[in-house]
N, C-alpha and C positions, 0 to 999 in steps of 0.2 A: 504494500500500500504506500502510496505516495506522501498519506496524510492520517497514520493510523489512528482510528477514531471505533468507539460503540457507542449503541442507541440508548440514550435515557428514557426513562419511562414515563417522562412531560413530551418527550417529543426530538428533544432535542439533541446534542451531540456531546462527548465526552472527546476530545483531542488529547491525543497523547505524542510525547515527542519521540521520532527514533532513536537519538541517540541515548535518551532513557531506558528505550524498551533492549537497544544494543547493550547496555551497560548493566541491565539485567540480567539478560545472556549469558554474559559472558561470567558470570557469577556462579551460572549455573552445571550441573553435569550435563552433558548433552541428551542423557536419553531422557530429561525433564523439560526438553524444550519445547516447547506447544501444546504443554500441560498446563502451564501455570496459566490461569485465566486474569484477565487486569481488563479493569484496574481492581486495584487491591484493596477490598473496603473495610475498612478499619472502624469499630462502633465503641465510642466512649461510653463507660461502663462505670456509674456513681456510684453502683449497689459495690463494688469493686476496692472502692478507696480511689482518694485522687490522682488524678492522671493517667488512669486505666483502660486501657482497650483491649477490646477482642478482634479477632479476625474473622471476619464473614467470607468462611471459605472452606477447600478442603486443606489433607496433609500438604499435600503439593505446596499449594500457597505459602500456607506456614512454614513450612521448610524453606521456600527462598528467602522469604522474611527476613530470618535467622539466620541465613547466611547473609544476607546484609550488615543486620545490626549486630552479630556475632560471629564472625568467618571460622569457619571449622573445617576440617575436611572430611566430615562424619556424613557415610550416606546416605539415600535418601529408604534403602532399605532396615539399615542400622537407626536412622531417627524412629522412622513408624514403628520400630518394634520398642523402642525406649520410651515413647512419649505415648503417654495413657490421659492426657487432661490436657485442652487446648491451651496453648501460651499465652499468657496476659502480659500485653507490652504497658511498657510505660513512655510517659513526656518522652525522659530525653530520647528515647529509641526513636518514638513517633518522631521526632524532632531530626533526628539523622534518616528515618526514612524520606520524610517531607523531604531535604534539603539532599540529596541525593537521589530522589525518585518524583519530582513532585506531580509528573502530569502523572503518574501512575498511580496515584495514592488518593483515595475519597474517604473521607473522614465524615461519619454518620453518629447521629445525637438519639437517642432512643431515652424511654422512659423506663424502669425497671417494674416488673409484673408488680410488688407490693404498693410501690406509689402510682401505680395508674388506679389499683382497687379504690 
């Protein structure tokens, strides 16, 4: 794609830069690439404690994440058998992802089940 872009559900368009979506890539193993689905939506989570997010996704996702905001060279076979509870990021992670990934990254506000009752 000339202008790699997906559909919002207002209508409208979500643009992402290439050399972003490059620089993810390259982060990653190769037999994970055209798995990871982006952008990568991240939901702040109060029920959590402050600065807390989840990741609205699958392992795949999460796993590149984490090679972002913590470079390992542990695989993608060896994480999913390690990690039993989805990762809760914080600020400054969110903060190195934003500023290293930003057209890739949508940051979402929800309400937690006990405070919407």
């Amino acid at each position: 794609m000339d202008a790699p872009s997906v559909p919002t559900v207002d209508g409208g368009r979500i643009m992402m830069k290439m050399e972003e979506l490059q620089g993810l890539a390259g982060i990653l193993p190769e037999n994970l690439l055209g798995r990871v689905r982006v952008p990568l939506i991240l939901m702040r989570r109060t029920d959590l404690g402050p600065g807390a997010f989840a990741l609205l996704g699958d392992p795949v996702e999460e796993y590149a994440l984490l090679r972002v905001v913590s470079p390992s060279e542990v695989s993608f076979e060896d994480f999913r058998l390690e990690h039993s509870a989805p990762t809760i990021f914080y600020k400054p992670q969110v903060s190195e992802l934003l500023r290293r990934y930003h057209s890739l990254v949508v940051i979402g506000f929800g309400v937690s089940e006990e405070l919407f009752r």
